[in-house]
C-alpha positions in Angstrom: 116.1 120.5 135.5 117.1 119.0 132.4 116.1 119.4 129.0 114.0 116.4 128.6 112.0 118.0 131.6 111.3 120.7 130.7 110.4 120.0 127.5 108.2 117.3 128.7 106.4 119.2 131.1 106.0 122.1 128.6 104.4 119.5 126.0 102.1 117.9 128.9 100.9 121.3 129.9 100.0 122.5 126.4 98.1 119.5 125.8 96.1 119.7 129.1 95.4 123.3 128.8 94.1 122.7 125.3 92.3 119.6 126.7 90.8 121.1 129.4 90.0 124.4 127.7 87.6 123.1 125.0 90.3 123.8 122.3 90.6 120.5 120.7 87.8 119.8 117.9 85.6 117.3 119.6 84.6 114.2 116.7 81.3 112.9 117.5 81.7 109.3 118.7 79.9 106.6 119.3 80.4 103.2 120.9 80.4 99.9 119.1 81.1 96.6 120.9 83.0 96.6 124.2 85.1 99.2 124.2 85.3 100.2 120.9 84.5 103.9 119.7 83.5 104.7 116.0 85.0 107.9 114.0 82.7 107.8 111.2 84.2 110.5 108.8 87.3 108.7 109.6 85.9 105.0 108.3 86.9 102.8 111.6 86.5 102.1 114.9 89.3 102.0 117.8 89.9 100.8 121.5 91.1 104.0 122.9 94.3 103.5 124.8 96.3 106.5 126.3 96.9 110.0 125.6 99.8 108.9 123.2 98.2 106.1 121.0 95.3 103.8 120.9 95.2 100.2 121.4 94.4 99.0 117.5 91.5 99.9 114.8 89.7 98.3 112.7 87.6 99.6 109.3 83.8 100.0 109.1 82.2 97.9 106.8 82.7 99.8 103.4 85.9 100.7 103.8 89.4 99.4 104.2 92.9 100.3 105.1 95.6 101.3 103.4 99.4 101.0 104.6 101.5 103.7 102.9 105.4 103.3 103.6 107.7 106.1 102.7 110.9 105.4 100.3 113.0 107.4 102.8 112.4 108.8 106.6 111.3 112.0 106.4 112.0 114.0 109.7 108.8 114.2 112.1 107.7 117.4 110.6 108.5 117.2 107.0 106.7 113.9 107.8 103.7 115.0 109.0 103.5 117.2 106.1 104.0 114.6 103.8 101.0 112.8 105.3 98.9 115.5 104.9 99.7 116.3 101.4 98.9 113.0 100.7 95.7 111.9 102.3 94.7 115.5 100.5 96.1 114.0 97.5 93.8 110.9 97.8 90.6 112.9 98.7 91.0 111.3 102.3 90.5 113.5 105.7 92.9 113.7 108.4 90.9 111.9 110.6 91.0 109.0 108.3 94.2 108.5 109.5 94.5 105.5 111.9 98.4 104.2 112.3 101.6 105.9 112.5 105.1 104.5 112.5 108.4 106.2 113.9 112.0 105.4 113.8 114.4 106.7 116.5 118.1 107.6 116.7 118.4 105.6 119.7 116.4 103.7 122.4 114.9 106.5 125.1 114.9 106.6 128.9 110.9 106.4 130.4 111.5 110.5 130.9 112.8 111.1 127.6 110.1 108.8 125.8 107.7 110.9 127.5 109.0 114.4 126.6 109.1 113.2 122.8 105.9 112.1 123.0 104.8 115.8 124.0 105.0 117.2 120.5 103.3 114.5 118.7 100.7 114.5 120.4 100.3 117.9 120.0 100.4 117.2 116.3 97.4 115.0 117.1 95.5 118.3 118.5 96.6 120.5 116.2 94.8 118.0 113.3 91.9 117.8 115.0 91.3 114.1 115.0 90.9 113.2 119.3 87.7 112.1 119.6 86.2 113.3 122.8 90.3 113.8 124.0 90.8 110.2 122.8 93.7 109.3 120.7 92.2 107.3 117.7 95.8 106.7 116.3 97.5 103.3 116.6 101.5 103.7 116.8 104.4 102.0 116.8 108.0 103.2 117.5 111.4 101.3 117.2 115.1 102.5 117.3 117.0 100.8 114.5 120.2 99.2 114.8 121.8 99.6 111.3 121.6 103.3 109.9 119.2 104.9 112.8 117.9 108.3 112.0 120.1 111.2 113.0 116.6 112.1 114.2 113.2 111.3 115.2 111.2 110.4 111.9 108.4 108.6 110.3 108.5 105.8 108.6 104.5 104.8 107.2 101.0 105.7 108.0 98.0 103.6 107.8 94.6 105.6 106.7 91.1 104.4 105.3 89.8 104.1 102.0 85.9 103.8 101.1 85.9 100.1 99.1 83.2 97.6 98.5 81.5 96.3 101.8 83.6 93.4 103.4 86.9 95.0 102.9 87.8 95.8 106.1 91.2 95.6 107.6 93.0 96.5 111.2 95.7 98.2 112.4 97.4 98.4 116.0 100.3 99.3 118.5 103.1 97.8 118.8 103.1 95.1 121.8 106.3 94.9 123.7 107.5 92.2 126.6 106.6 95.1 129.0 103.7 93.3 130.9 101.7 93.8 134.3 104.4 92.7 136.3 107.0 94.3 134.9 109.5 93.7 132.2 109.3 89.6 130.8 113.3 88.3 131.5 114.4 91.9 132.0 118.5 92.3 130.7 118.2 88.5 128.7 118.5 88.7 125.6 119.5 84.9 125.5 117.8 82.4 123.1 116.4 81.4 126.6 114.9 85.6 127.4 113.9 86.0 124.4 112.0 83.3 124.2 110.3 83.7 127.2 109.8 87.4 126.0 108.0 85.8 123.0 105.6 83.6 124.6 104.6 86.5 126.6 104.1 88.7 123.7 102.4 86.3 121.1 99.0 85.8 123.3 99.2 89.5 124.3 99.0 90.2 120.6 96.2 87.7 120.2 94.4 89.2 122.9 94.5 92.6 121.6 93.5 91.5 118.3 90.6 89.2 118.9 89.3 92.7 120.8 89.3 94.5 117.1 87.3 91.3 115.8 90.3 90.1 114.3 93.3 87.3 114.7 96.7 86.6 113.6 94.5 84.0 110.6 93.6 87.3 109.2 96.7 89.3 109.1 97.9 90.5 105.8 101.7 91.2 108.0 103.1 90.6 111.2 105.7 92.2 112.0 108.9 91.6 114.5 111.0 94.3 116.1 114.3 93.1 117.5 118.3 93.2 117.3 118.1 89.6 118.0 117.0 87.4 115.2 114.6 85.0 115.6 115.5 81.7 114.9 115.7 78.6 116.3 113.7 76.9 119.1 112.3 80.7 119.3 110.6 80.7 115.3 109.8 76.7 116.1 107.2 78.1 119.0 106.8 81.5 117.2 106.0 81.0 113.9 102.9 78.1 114.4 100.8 81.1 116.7 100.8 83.2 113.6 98.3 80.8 112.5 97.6 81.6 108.3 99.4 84.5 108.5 102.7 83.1 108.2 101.8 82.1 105.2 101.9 85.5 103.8 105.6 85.8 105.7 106.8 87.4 108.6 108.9 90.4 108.8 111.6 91.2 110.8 112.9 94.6 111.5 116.7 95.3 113.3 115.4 97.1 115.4 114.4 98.0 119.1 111.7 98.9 121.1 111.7 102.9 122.0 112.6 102.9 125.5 115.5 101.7 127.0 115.6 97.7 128.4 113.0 96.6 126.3 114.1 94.4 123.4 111.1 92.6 121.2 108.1 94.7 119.8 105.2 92.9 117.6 102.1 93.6 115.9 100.0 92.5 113.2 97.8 94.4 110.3 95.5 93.9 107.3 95.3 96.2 104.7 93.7 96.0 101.1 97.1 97.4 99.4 100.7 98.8 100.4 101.9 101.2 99.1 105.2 103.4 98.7 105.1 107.1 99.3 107.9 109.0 97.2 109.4 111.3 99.7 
């Protein structure tokens, strides 16, 4: 067996036991709209999605979100420290926290994605912020092409702030051309595959959003994750779906998806303010 087994098998086991065992703190929750579940200490709402993140969230009326990106990657655990030092610091809970982003070494085999993703969600349990076992914590991964991390290691977090009613804001996971039948132009990465990777992804993304009450018209970013740039006949089709929120800009990342064979990632937020995090 190798080490990515076992390691992934002793994650998945911890978290089960814990699971099953009535270990993890259980946030009351409560439905709101199809699908969605509130965390009301927390400030937002969220479509669950699996153990490892959820789908998106979105702020309660009266409060907002707040996209904090650090000056340098921290390693995952000096990481989460540095989260929880400063939601303390800003008289915010942990379970106001509603987005994480990570940056990889290198893309990961399906196995080895889910070994890594053992620990972090164990992170999750240990902060107590599952509700009812649900993950209420959007997240998005990507391996970088120019100067990677020599290892796994956040790059922002997203959390709520209480603000004047009509604030709001959303959040969400990355999207990547990984649909229901399989991989979109699996191995092209020519201007024709990625492309077609594109067209998949950019209703996918509108799809999730519209669930959250929201829509590329009222993004604050949207961001693209690829070693290919997009450019071309690719940003001619592209760029228009963003709607009003190109007009803010779009940003790319060099960068790919965390698992191996996948090569665009993209997502879309609002937030009241950005910040950066000294590290």
């Amino acid at each position: 067996m190798t080490p990515w087994n076992r390691q992934r098998r002793r994650w998945v086991a911890v978290a089960a036991a814990m699971l099953a065992g009535g270990l993890v703190p259980r946030v009351r929750a409560q439905a709101q709209g199809p699908g969605l579940v509130e965390v009301g200490e927390g400030g937002f709402r969220f479509l669950p999605g699996n153990p490892v993140f959820a789908v998106g969230a979105a702020a309660l009326p009266g409060f907002a979100v707040v996209h904090a990106v650090l000056d340098r990657w921290l390693p995952l655990d000096e990481g989460y420290a540095r989260v929880e030092s400063h939601l303390a610091a800003v008289g915010r809970p942990l379970r106001a926290l509603c987005g994480m982003e990570l940056r990889l070494p290198r893309q990961l085999s399906l196995e080895e994605f889910q070994a890594f993703n053992g620990p972090y969600v164990e992170r999750l349990i240990r902060w107590g912020v599952l509700v009812d076992g649900r993950n209420p914590v959007s997240r998005t991964n990507v391996a970088p092409v120019v100067e990677p991390p020599e290892t796994p290691s956040l790059h922002a977090f997203s959390y709520t702030v209480p603000v004047p009613a009509g604030t709001g804001g959303f959040v969400m996971s990355g999207v990547t051309e990984n649909g229901p039948a399989g991989v979109v132009a699996a191995g092209d990465t020519s201007s024709a595959g990625m492309l077609a990777k594109a067209e998949y992804l950019v209703p996918a993304v509108s799809q999730r959003l519209a669930r959250l009450g929201a829509s590329f018209r009222t993004a604050t970013h949207v961001e693209i994750y690829s070693a290919m740039p997009v450019d071309g006949e690719g940003a001619a089709r592209l760029l228009p779906a963003f709607d009003l929120g190109v007009r803010r800009g779009v940003r790319w990342h060099c960068g790919r998806p965390p698992v191996t064979g996948l090569e665009l990632e993209l997502e879309a937020r609002r937030v009241v303010s950005e910040i950066v995090v000294e590290t």
